[in-house]
C-alpha positions as MATLAB code, in Angstrom:
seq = 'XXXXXXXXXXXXXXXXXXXXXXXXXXXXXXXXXXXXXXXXXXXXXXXXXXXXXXXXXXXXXXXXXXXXXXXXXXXXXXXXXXXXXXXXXXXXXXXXXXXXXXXXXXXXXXXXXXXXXXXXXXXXXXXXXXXXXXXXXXXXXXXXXXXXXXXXXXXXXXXXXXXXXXXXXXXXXXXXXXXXXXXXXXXXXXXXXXXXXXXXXXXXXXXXXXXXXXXXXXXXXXXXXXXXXXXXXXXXXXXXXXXXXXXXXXXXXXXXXXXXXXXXXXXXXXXXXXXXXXXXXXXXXXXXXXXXXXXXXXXXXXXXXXXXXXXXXXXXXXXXXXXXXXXXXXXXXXXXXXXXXXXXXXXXXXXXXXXXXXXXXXXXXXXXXXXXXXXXXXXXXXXXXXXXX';
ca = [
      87.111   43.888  102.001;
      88.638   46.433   99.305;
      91.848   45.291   97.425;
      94.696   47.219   96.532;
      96.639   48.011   92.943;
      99.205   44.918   92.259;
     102.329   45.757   92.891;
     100.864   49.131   94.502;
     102.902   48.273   97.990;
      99.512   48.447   99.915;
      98.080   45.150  101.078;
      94.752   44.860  102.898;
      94.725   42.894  105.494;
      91.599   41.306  107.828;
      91.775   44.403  109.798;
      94.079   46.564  108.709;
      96.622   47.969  105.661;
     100.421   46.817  105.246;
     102.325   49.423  103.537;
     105.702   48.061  102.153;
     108.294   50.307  100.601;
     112.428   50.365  100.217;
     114.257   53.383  102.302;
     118.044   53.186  102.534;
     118.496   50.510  101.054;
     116.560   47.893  103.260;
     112.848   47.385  102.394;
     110.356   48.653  105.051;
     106.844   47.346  105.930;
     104.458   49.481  108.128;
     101.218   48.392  109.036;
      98.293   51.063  109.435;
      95.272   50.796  111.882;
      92.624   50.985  109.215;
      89.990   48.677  108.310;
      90.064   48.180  104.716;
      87.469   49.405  103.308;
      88.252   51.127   99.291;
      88.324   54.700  100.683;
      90.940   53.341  103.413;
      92.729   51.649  100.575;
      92.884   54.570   98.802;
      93.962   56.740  101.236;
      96.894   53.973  102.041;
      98.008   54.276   98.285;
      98.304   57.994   98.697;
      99.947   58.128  101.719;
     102.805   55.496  100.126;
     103.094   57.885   97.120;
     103.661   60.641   99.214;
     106.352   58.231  101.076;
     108.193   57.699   98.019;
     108.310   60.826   96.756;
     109.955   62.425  100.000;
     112.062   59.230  100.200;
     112.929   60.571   96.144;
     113.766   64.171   97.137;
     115.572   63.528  100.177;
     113.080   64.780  103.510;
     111.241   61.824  104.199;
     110.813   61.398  108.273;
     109.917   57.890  108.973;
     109.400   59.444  112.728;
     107.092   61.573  111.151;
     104.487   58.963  109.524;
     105.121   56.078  112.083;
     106.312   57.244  115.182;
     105.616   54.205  116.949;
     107.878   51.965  114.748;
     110.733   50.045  115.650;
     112.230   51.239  112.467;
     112.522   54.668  113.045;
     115.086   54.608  116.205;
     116.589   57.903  114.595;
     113.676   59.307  113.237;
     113.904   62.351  115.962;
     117.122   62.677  114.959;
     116.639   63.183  111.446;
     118.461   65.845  109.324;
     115.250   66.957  108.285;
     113.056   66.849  110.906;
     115.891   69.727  112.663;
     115.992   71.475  109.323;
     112.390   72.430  109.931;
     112.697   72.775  113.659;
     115.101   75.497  112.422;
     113.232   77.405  110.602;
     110.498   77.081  113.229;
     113.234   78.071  115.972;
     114.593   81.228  114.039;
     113.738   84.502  114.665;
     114.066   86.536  111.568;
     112.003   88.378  109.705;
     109.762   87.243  106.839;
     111.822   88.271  104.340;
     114.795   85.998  105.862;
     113.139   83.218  106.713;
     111.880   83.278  102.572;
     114.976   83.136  102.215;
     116.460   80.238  103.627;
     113.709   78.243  102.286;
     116.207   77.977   99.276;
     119.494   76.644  100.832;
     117.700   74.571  103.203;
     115.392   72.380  100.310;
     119.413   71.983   98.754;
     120.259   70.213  102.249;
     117.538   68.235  102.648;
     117.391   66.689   99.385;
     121.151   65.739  100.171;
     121.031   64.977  104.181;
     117.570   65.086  105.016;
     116.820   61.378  105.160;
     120.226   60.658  107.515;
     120.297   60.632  111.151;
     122.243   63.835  112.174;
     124.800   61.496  114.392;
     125.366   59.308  111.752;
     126.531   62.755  109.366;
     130.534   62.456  109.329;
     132.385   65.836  108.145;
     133.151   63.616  104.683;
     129.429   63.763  104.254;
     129.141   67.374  104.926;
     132.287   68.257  102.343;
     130.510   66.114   99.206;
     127.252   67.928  100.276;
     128.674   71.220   99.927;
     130.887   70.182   96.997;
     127.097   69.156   94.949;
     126.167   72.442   95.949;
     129.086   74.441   95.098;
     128.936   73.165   91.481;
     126.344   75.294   90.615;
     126.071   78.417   93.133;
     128.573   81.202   93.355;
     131.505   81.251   96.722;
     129.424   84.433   97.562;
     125.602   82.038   97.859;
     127.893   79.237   99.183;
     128.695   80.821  102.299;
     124.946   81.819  103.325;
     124.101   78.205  102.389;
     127.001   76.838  104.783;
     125.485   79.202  107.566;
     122.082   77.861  107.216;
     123.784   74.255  107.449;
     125.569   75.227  110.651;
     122.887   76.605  112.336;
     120.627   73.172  111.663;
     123.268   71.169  113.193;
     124.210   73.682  116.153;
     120.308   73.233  116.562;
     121.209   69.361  116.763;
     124.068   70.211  119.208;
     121.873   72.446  122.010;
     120.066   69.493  122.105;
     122.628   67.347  123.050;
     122.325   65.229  119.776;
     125.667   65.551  118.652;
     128.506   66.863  120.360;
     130.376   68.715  117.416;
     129.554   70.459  114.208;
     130.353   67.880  111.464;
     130.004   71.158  108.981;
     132.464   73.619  111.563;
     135.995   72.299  109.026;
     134.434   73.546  105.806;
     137.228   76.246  104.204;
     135.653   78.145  101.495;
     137.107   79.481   98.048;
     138.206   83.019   98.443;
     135.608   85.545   96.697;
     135.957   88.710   95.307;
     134.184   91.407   96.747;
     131.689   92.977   93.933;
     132.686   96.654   93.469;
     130.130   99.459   93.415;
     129.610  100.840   89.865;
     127.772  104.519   90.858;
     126.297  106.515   88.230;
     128.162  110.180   86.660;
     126.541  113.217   86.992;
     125.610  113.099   83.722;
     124.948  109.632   83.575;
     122.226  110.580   86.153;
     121.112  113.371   83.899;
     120.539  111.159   81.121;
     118.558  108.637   83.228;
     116.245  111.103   84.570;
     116.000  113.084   80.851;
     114.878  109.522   79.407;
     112.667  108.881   82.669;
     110.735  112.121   82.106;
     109.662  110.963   78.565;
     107.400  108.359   80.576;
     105.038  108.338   83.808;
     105.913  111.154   86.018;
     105.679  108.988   89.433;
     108.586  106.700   88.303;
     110.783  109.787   87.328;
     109.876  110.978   90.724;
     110.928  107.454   92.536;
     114.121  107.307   90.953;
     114.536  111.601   91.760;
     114.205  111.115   94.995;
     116.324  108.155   95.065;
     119.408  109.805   93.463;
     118.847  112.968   95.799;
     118.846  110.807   99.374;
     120.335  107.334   98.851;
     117.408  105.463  100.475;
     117.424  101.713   99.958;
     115.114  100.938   97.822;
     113.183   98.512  100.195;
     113.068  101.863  102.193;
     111.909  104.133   99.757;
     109.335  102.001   98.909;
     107.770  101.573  102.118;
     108.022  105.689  102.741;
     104.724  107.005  103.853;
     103.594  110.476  103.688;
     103.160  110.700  107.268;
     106.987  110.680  107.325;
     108.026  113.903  105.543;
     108.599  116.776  107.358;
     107.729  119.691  105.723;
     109.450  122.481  107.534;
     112.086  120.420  108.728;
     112.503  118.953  105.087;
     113.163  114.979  106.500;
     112.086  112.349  106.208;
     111.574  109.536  108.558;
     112.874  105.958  107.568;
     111.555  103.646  110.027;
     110.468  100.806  107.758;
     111.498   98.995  104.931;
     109.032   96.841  102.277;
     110.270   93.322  101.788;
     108.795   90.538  100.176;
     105.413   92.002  100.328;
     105.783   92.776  104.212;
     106.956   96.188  106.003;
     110.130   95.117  108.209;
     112.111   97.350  110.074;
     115.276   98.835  108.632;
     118.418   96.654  107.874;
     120.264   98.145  110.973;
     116.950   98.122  112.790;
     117.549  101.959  113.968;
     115.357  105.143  112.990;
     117.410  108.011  111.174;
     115.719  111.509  109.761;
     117.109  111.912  106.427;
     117.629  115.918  105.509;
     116.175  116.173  101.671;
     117.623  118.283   99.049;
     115.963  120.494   96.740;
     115.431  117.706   94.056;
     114.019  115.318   96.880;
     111.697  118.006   98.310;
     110.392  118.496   94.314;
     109.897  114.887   93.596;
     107.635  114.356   96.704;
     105.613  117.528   95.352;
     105.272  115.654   92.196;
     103.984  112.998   93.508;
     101.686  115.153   96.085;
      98.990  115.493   92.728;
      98.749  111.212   92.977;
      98.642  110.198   96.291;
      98.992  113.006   98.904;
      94.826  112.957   99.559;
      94.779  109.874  100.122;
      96.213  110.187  103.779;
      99.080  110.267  106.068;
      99.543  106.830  106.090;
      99.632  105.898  102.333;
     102.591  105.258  100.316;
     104.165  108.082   98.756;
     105.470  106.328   96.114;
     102.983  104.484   93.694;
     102.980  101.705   90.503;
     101.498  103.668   87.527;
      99.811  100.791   86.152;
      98.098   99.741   89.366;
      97.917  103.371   91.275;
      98.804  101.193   94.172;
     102.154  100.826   96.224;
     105.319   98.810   94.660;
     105.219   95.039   96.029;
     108.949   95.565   95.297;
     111.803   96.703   93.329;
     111.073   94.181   90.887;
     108.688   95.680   88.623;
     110.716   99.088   88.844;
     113.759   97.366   87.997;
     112.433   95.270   84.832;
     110.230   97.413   83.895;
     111.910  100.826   84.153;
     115.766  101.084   85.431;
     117.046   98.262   83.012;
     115.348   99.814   79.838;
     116.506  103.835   80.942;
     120.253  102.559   81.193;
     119.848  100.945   77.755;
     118.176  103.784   76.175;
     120.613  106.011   77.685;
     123.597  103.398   76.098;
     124.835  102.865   79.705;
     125.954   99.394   81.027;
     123.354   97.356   83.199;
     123.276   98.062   86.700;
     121.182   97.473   89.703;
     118.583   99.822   90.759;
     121.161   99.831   94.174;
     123.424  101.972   92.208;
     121.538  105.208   93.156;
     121.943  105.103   96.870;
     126.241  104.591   95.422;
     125.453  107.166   93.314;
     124.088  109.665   95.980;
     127.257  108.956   97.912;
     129.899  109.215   95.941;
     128.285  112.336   94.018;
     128.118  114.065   98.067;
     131.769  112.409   98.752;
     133.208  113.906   95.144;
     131.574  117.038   95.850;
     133.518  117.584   99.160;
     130.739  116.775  101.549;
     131.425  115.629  104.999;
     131.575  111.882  105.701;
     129.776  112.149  108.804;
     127.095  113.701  107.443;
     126.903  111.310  104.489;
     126.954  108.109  106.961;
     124.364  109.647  108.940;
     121.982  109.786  105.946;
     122.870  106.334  104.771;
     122.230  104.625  107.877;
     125.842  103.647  108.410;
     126.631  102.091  111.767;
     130.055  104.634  112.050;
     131.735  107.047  109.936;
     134.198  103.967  109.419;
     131.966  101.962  107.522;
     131.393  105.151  105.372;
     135.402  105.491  104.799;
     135.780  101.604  103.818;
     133.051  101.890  101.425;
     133.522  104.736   99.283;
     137.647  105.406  100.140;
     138.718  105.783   96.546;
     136.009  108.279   95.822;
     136.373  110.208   99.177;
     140.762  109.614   97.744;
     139.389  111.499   94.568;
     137.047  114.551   96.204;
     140.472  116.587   96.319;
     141.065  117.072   92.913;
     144.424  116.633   93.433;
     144.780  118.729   96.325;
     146.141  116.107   98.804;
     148.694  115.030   96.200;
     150.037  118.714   95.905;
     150.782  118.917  100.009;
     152.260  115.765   99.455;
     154.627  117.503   96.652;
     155.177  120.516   99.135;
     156.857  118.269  101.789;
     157.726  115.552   99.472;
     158.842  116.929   96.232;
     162.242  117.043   96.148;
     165.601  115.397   97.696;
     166.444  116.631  100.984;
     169.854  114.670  101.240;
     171.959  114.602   97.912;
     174.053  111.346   97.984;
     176.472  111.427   95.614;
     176.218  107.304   93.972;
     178.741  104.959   94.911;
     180.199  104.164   91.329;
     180.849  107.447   90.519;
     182.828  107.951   94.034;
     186.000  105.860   92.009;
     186.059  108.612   89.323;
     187.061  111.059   92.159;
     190.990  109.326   92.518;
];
């Protein structure tokens, strides 16, 4: 018969392992089926590490190692046994699923060794509180979401009746405002741009000339662009290393401009022979397509705007830029929200208002001053009514 480590918490027995180990405060002792033999032992001693590392970090099941125990009575019930029943249960799209991999490793190092109907709403307030320390009121929210939906998960099943996190009142956040590009901010962006490879000049060209999401853009294909029509096609958008569908999940034919129409021929000398179904746009140091708007961003946006002395931006700023350039130039808004992707003209008008206020030059302002511009009732002031007698 093998022998385990002193003080290792396995102990072979005549015919099987004892595992022994504290959780919650109350010390635990589990007995395995395994004759104990050294590999057995071994495997014993791994298996408690393992233990006490989850128990460490927050997401150990007991349910999940020893079902059959007495001491697991809640172990179904477990925060995080439903926080990966959730992401099992979800149906999202790679990229969102990646996603709330990040929120949901916060909650279960915090909840996931409690019993969901033993989580009070005090518990879920100093959860959020730990995680509000150190995330912004903007991340907070998304991270509150994810909590709800693992405990309405708990609720369809009948596990608990209400949703301990439903009282949580957030901080009030201020929306980010967009910070578009000038015309000759552009110009200087491009100018700089052209100095290096000519298939990044053309990404961000035919970025500023249709206001394509980047995700978007990237995934573009060649069998997409309409030549006589001059459109193209968005349909797809590259995530996370995987094609999705759009944002709004609808197709829309964008109508290209001149500069759009001559970036895609400049790109038609890299990858245009290689089919219909290839990327049009391509990483210059791999000749392959973008995994995502990483590299471009790092690599090529950031160092342009500082070249160019500009302010830092995200790459996001050229689909703002394409719109409020159009808006400032007096183009129509339902044409612009059509080319976007916007679900209704309204969404157009709420995003860009003070740009579509400034297309006018002034002109609105001077109707204003033809209806508005001077007194139509003279009212002679009360004080100087006395000076009359």
């Amino acid at each position: 018969m093998g022998r385990g480590r002193p003080g290792s918490g396995v102990d072979p027995l005549q015919t099987s392992i004892r595992c022994r180990f504290t959780w919650q405060g109350r010390r635990c002792v589990e007995t395995l089926p395994l004759k104990p033999s050294p590999a057995n032992i071994r495997s014993a001693e791994r298996l408690l590490a393992t233990i006490k590392q989850e128990i460490a970090v927050g997401v150990f099941d007991y349910a999940k190692h020893f079902p059959n125990s007495p001491n697991a009575p809640h172990g179904a019930t477990l925060f995080s046994r439903y926080a990966d029943m959730y992401l099992q249960a979800t149906p999202a799209a790679h990229s969102t699923l990646v996603t709330y991999g990040t929120p949901l490793r916060r909650w279960k190092a915090l909840l996931g060794s409690r019993p969901i109907p033993d989580i009070k709403p005090s518990d879920i307030s100093a959860a959020v509180a730990a995680v509000a320390a150190d995330v912004t009121p903007r991340t907070l929210r998304s991270y509150v979401s994810v909590l709800r939906g693992v405990l309405a998960l708990a609720i369809v099943d009948k596990v608990i009746k209400d949703n301990p996190a439903d009282h949580i009142k957030y901080a009030k956040s201020q929306a980010r405002e967009h910070d578009p590009l000038t015309v000759p901010e552009m110009t200087a962006v491009l100018k700089h741009l052209a100095k290096g490879s000519d298939t990044v000049l053309a990404f961000y060209e035919f970025a500023f000339a249709t206001g394509l999401r980047p995700s978007e853009q990237i995934a573009l294909r060649w069998g997409r662009i309409d030549w006589v029509r001059k459109t193209a096609t968005i349909d797809t958008a590259h995530v996370r290393d995987r094609d999705k569908i759009t944002k709004t999940g609808k197709v829309r034919h964008v109508e290209l401009s001149g500069m759009a129409m001559a970036a895609l021929t400049r790109m038609k000398a890299h990858t245009w022979m290689r089919g219909l179904d290839e990327h049009v746009f391509v990483n210059p140091r791999t000749a392959r397509a973008w995994d995502d708007n990483e590299e471009l961003r790092v690599r090529h946006w950031l160092p342009a705007l500082k070249a160019c002395g500009l302010r830092a931006r995200v790459a996001y700023q050229t689909r703002h830029t394409y719109a409020t350039t159009m808006l400032m130039a007096g183009a129509n808004v339902a044409f612009i929200a059509r080319q976007l992707g916007h679900s209704s003209v309204v969404m157009t008008l709420g995003t860009y208002a003070k740009w579509i206020d400034g297309a006018d030059k002034g002109a609105q302002l001077a109707i204003a001053d033809t209806v508005f511009g001077q007194t139509l009732v003279t009212v002679k002031p009360k004080h100087l009514k006395s000076l009359d007698k």
